[in-house]
C-alpha positions as CSV (number, residue, x, y, z in Angstrom):
1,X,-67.1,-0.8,-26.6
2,X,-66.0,-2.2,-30.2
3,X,-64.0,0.0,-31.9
4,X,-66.3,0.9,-34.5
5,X,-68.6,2.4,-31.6
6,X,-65.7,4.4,-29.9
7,X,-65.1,6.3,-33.6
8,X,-69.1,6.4,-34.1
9,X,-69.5,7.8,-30.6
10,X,-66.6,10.3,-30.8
11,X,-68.1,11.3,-34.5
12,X,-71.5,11.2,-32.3
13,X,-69.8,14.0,-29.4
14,X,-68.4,16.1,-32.3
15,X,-71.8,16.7,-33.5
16,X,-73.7,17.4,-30.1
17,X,-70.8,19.8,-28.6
18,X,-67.6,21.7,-29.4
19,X,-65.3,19.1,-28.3
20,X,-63.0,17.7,-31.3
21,X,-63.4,14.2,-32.5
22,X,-60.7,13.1,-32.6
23,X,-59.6,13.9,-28.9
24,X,-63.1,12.2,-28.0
25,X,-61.9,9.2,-29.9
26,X,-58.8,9.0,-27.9
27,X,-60.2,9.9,-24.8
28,X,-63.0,6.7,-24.9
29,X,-60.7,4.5,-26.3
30,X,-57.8,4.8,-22.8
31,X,-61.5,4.4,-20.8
32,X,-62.3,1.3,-22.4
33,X,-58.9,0.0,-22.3
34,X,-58.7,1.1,-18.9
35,X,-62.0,-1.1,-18.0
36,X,-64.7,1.8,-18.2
37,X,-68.1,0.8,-18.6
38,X,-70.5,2.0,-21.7
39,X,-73.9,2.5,-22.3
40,X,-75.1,3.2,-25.4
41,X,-78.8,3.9,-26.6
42,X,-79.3,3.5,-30.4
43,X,-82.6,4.1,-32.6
44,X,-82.4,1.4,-34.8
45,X,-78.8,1.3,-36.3
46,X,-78.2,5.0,-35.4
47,X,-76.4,6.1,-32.4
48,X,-78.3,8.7,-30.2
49,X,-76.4,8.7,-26.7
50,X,-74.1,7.2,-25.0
51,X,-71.8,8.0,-21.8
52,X,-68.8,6.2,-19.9
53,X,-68.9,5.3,-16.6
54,X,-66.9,3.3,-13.6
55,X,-64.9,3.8,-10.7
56,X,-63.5,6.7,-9.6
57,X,-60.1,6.6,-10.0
58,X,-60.9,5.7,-14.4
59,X,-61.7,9.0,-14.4
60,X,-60.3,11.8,-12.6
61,X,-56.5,12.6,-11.2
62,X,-55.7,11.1,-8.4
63,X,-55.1,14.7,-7.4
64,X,-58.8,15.0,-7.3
65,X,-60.0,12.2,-5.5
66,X,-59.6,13.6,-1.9
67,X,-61.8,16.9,-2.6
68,X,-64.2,14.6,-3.9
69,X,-64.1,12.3,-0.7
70,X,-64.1,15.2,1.8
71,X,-66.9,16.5,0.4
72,X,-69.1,13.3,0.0
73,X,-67.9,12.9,3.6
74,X,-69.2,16.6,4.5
75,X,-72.1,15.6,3.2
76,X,-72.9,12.6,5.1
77,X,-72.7,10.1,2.1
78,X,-71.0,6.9,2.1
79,X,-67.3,7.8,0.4
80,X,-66.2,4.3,-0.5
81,X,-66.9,3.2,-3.3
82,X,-67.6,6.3,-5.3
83,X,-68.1,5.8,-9.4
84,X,-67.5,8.2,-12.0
85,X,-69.8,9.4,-15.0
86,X,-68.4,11.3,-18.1
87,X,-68.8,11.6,-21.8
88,X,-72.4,12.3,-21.9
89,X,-73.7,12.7,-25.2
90,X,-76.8,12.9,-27.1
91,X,-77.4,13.6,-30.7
92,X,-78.8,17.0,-31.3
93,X,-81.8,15.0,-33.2
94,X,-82.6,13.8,-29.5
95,X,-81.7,16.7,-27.5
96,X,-84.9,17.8,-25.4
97,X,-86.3,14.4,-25.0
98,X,-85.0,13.0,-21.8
99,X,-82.4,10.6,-23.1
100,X,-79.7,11.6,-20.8
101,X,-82.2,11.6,-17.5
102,X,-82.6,8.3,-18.6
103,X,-79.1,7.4,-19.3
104,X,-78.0,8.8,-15.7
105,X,-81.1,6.9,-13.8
106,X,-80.1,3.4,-15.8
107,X,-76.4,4.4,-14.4
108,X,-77.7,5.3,-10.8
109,X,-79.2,1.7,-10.7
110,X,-76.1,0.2,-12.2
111,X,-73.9,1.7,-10.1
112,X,-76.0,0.5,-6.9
113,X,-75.8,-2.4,-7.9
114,X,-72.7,-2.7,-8.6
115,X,-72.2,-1.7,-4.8
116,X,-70.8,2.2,-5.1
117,X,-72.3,4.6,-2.8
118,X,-71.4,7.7,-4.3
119,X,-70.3,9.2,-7.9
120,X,-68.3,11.9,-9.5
121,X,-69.3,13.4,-12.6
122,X,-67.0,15.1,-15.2
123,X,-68.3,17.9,-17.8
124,X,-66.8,20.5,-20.1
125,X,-69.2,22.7,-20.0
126,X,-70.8,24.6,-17.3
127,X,-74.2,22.7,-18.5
128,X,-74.1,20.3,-16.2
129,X,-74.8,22.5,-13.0
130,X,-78.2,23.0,-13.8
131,X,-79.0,19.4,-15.1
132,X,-77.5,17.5,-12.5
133,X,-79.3,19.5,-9.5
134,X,-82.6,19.1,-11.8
135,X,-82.2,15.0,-12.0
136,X,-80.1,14.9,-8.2
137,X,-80.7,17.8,-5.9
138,X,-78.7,17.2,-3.2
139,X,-75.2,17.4,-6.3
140,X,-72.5,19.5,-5.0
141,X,-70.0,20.8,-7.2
142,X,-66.7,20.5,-6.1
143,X,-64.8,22.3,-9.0
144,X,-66.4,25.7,-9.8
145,X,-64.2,26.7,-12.9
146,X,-62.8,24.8,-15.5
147,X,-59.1,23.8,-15.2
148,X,-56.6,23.2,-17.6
149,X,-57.8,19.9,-18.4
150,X,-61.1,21.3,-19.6
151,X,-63.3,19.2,-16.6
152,X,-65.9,21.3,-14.0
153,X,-66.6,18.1,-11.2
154,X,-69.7,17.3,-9.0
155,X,-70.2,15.1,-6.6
156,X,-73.9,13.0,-4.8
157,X,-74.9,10.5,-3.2
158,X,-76.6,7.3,-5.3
């Protein structure tokens, strides 16, 4: 992700949620530098969605990582490798319309592909219950409340 796209996407999060710009600015910059991946759907010029996505351990504490491998585990899935999805946004203009089913089905395939076997995903708000066991049924979430760092976590199978 150029840099111009990290500030358009933070400017992009700020509009579709409460979470401040410039902490999303920071917060996809050390993915990116970190080796996250991005995809990013545009309308013409104008930036509708985007989210971040990559292995595990780009993502989430390395406190984390065994709740989410016991319960993968639990569940019968593969654990190893398990990728991550966060930063899921879509412009409130595009709300409703299935961009993000079609930005986490593009990421299911990418990830397979890419050989993981599992994936974690990361919101700040409790939204992502009902979505995620809507587009994957078989979710589990691992972290019912919101921590200190702001993150609820899930966990399925690819």
């Amino acid at each position: 992700m150029t840099l111009s796209e990290c500030y358009e996407a933070a400017a992009l999060a700020a509009a579709s949620t409460t979470r401040d710009e410039v902490d999303v600015a920071n917060a996809v910059l050390a993915l990116s530098e970190r080796g996250a991946s991005f995809c990013i759907v545009r309308e013409g010029t104008k930036l509708v969605g985007f989210y971040a996505f990559g292995d595990v351990e780009l993502f989430i504490g390395l406190g984390r990582i065994p709740a989410l491998k016991i319960t993968a585990y639990k569940e019968g899935w593969p654990v190893n490798p398990m990728c991550s999805a966060s930063h899921v946004y879509v412009h409130p203009d595009f709300q409703g319309q299935g961009i993000a089913v079609k930005m986490y089905h593009l990421k299911t395939k990418t990830c397979q592909e890419l050989g993981y076997n599992s994936a974690a995903y990361l919101s700040d708000t409790k939204d992502i219950d009902g979505w995620l066991k809507r587009i994957t049924p078989d979710a589990v979430i691992v972290q019912e409340e919101i921590e200190t760092d702001g993150f609820r976590v899930a966990v399925a199978s690819l």
